[in-house]
C-alpha positions as CSV (number, residue, x, y, z in Angstrom):
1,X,-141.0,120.9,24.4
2,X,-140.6,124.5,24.7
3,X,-137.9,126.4,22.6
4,X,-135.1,127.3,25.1
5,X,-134.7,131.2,24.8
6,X,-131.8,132.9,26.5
7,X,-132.4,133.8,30.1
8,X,-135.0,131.1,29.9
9,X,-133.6,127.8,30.7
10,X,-136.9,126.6,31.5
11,X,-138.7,127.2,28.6
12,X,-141.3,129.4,30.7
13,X,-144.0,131.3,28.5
14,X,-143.7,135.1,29.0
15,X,-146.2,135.3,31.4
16,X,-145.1,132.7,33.7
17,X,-141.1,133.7,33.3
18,X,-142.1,137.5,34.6
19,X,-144.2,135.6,37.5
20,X,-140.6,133.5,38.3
21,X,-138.4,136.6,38.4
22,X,-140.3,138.6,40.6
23,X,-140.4,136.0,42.8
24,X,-136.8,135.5,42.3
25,X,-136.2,139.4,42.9
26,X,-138.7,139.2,46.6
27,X,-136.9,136.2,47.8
28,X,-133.4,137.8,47.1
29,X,-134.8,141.0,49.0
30,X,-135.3,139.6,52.4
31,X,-133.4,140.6,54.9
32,X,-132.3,137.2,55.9
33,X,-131.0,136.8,52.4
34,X,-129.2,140.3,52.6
35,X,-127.7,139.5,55.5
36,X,-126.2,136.3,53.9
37,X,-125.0,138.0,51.0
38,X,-123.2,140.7,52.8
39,X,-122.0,138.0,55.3
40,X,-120.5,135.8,52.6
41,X,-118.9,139.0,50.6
42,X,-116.8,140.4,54.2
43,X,-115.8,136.9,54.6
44,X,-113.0,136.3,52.0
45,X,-112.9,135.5,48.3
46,X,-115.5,133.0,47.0
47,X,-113.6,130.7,44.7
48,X,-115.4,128.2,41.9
49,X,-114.6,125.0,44.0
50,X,-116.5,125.7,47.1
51,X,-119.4,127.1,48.9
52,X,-119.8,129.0,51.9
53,X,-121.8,127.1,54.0
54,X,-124.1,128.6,57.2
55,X,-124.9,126.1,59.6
56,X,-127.9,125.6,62.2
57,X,-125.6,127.3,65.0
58,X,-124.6,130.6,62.5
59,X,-120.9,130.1,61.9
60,X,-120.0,129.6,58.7
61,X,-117.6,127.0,57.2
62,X,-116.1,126.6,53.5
63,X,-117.5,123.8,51.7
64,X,-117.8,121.6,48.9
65,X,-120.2,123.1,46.0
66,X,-122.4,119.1,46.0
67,X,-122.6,119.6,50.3
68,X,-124.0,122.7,50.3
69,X,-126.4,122.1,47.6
70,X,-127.6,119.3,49.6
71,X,-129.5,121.1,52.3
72,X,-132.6,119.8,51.5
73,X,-131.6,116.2,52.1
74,X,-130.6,117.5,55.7
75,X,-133.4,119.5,56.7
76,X,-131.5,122.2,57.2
77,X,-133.4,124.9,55.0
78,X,-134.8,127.7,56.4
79,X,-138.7,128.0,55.9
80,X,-139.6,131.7,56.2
């Protein structure tokens, strides 16, 4: 197993964890994702407990953290 090193939960070699962050860093740059993020921040104070949660018809609804995580066991993630 590799040895966990900080910033590197995975235990990625070097080469592979600079491959995962700059796909991180172009997935956090669309403008879909950019959108979201300024969305979420005008909307109120995010709180520990809960998520906010966009649905299919693009209102937005507080939720728990475990529902929202859970998209992908409703379909309901965005393929771009």
């Amino acid at each position: 197993m590799a040895e966990k090193r900080p910033g590197n939960s995975q235990g990625l070699n070097p080469r592979a964890l600079r491959a995962k962050r700059a796909r991180d860093v172009e997935k956090a740059s669309e403008q879909y994702r950019i959108d979201r993020r300024s969305e979420n921040q005008a909307t109120g104070k995010q709180n520990s407990e809960t998520d906010l949660h966009h649905t299919k018809s693009g209102t937005i609804r507080r939720t728990s953290i475990a529902y929202n995580r859970a998209t992908h066991d409703r379909n309901e993630v965005k393929n771009t």
